[in-house]
N, C-alpha and C positions, 0 to 999 in steps of 0.2 A: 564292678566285680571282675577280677581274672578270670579267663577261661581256666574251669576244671581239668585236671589231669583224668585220665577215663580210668583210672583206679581208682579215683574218688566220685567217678559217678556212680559206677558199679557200686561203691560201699553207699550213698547216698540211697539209690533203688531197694537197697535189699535192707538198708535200717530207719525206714521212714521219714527221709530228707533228714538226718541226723549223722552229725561224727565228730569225732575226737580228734584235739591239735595232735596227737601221735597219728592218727589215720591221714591226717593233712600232711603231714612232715613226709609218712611214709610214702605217700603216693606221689610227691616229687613238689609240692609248696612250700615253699621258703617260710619262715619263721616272719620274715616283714610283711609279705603277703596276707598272712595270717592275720597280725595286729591291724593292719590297714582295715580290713574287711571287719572285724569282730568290731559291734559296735555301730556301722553302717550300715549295710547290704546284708550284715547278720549278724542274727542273734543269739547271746552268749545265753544258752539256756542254767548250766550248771559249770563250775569252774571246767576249761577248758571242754567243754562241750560245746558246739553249736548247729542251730539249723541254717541253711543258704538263705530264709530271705527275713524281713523284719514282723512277718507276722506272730500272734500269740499262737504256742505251740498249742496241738490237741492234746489232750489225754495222754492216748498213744505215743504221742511223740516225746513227751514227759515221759512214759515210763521207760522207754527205750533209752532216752538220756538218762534216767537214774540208771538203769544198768551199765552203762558204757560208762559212766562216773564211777562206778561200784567196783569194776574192773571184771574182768576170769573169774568163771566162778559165784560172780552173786545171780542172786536169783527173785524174784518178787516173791513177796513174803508177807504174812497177815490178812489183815483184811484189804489192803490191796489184790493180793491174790483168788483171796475166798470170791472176792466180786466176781474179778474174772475168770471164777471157777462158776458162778452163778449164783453164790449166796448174796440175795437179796437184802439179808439183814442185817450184812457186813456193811461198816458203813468207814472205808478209810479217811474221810474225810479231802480236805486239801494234801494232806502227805501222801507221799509214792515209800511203803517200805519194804526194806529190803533185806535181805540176808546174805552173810560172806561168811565164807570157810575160815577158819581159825589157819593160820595165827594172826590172818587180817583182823586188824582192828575194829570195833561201832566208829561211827562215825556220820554227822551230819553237815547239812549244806542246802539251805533254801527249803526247796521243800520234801527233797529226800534224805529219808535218815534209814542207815545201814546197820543193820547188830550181828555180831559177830556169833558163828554157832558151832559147835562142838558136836552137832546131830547130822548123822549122815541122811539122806534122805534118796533112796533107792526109786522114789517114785515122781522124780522132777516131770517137768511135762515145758516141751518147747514149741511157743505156735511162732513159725516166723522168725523176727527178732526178739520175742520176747521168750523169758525164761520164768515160768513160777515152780514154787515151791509145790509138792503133790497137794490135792486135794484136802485129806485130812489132816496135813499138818497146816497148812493155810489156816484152814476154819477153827483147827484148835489153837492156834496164835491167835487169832483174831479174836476167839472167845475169851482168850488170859487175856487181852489189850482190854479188853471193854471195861467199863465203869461198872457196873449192878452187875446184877445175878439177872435179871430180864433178861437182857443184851445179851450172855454169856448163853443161857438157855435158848433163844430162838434163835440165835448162829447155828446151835449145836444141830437142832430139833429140826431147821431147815433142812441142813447140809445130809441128814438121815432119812428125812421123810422125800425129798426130790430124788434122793440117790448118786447125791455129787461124791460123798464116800459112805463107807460101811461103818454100822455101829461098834466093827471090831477094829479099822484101822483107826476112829474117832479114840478108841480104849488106847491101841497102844501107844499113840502119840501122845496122850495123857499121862498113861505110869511111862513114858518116858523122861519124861519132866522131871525136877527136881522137888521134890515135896512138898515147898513153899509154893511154888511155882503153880502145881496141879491141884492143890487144895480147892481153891475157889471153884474146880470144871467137875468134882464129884457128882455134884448135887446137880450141875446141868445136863451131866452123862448121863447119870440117872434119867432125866425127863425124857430125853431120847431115846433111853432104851424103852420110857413106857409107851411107846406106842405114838403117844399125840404128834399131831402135828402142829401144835401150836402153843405157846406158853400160857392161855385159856385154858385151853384143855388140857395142861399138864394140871393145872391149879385145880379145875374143874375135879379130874382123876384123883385129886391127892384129900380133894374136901370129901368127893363118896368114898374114899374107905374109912372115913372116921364113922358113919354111919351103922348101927347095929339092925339097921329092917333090913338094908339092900345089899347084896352077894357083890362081889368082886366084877367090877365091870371090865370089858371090851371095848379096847381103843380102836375107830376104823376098821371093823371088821368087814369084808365082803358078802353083800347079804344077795339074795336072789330066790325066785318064787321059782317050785314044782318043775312050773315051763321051763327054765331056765333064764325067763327074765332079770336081767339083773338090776338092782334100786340103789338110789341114792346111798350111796356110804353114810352111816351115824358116826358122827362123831366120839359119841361115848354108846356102847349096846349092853342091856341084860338079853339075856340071850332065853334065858328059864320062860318069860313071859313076852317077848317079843318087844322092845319097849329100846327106842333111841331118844339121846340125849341130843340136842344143833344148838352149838355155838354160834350166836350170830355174833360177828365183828363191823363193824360199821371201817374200819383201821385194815383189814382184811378182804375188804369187798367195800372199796372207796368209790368206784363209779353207781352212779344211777343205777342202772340196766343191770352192773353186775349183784348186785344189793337184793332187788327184786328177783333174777333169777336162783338168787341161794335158797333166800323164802318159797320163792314156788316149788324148788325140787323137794321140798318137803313132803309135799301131795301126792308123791308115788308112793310114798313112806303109808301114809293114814289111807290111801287108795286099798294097798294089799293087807290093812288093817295092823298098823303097827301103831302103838301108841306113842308120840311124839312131843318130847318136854324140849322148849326153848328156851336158851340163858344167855345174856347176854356179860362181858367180861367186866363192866363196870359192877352191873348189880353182882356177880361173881366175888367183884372184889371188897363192895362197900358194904354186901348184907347175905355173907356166904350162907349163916346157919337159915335165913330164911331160904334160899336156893335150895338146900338141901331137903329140905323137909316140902318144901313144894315137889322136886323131885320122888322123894320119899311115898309122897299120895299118891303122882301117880301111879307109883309102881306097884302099890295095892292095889291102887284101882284097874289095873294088866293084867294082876295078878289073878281079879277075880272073872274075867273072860275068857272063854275060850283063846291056848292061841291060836293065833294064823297059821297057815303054812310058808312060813320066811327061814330060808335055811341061811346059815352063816358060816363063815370061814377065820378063824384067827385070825389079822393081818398076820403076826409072825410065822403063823403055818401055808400061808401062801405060796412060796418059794418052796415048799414040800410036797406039796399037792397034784401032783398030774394034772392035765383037764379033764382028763376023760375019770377021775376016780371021782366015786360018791361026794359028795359033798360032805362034811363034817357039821355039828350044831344039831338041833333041834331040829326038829321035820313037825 
């Protein structure tokens, strides 16, 4: 391998051992040097892209060459981005994608593919060599890429309940879309705005209000005793009779240990005298009207004891609440 020109090491250090035959050319390497090498001592990752030595690139190093392939201007985009914004439930697969400003064309090549967009995006975000797409429009690309409406919904549901974006910049990116486009993300915006944090509990939430015994439930609300103790968040709360709903996931709480620990924090729940209904998302899904009506009894059965003293907090009135003001909910 020729010694490097030291404008090509410097471009090497700062883009993840990755660059382009124009970065080669520019730093003072011959076009023959170039072919000799590509092939050898290095690897053509994406047309006219390479890394210095013959190993498989990382990740990182892939994403870096999809942008330097992409050209000025592109930026990581979809569930590529959503990932590396932190959405777990984005799942880009083997492709790296990407986005370029119009009037550049889509366009693909191994395993990244570039689409072309018309949408400015005021909230890009730059780590390093890399370039994505802001947060909520990442996770709102990646929820229009998905196959179902599951996938669509727990993109959504995640990227709101972590706080990777707002359920308001989730909307605009939405009606910015084209109407064909945004159709499909109504119905998962929706589940986000209810509160849950999981596409259980969005289903959970949407089977109790078909219900004529039980009052309008409480997604995740902040519960806490007198002292100031604070308890286990419910998943789903009536608030009238003190009475939480726990989704247990097995898909959600995959380790041992963590599995056990969900189940046990229940016990601070029934400790401070909270009545405690448990569902799981299969039997959710396979024998809703019985869930319901098992729910249903409990919540007679809450109904006719004293409650406790468990005060609670809306989730969405938490961001309004001082610390130091009263607490809201029932005492």
């Amino acid at each position: 391998m020729p010694e490097l020109p030291v404008p090509a090491v410097a471009l090497l250090a700062r883009q993840d051992g990755v660059i382009t035959h124009a970065q080669l050319r520019g730093a003072g390497l011959s076009g023959a040097a170039i072919r000799w090498n590509a092939g050898r001592g290095w690897r053509v990752i994406l047309p006219r892209v390479f890394s210095m030595t013959r190993e498989r690139p990382t990740a990182r190093q892939r994403q870096v060459a999809a942008l330097l392939w992409a050209g000025p201007g592109s930026v990581l985009a979809g569930a590529t981005a959503a990932r590396l914004h932190g959405v777990t439930s984005a799942d880009p697969g083997a492709r790296v994608q990407l986005l370029t400003p119009a009037p550049r064309s889509s366009r693909s090549s191994g395993f990244a593919e570039v689409r072309r967009t018309l949408l400015h995006d005021c909230a890009q975000v730059t780590r390093g060599p890399l370039r994505l797409s802001s947060p909520a429009r990442s996770a709102v690309d990646a929820a229009r890429s998905a196959r179902v409406h599951e996938q669509r919904a727990a993109i959504l549901i995640e990227t709101v309940q972590r706080g990777i974006a707002s359920l308001d910049d989730l909307s605009e990116w939405v009606n910015r879309l084209r109407p064909r486009d945004a159709a499909a993300l109504h119905a998962p915006l929706a589940e986000a705005a209810s509160g849950a944090w999981s596409v259980p509990e969005s289903e959970l939430l949407d089977l109790l209000a078909t219900s004529s015994v039980l009052p309008t439930a409480w997604a995740n609300p902040k519960l806490s005793l007198s002292s100031g103790a604070v308890l286990t968040t419910p998943d789903v709360w009536f608030d009238d009779v003190a009475m939480g709903v726990m989704v247990h996931s097995h898909r959600h709480h995959s380790q041992g240990d963590e599995w056990d620990d969900t189940v046990d924090k229940d016990a601070d729940l029934v400790a401070a005298g909270v009545v405690v209904a448990g569902v799981t998302p299969r039997r959710l899904r396979e024998s809703p009207v019985a869930v319901r009506d098992r729910i249903e009894r409990a919540y007679l059965a809450a109904k006719a004891r004293p409650r406790p003293d468990v005060r609670a907090i809306p989730r969405h009135l938490l961001t309004l609440v001082p610390a130091s003001s009263p607490q809201l909910g029932s005492a």
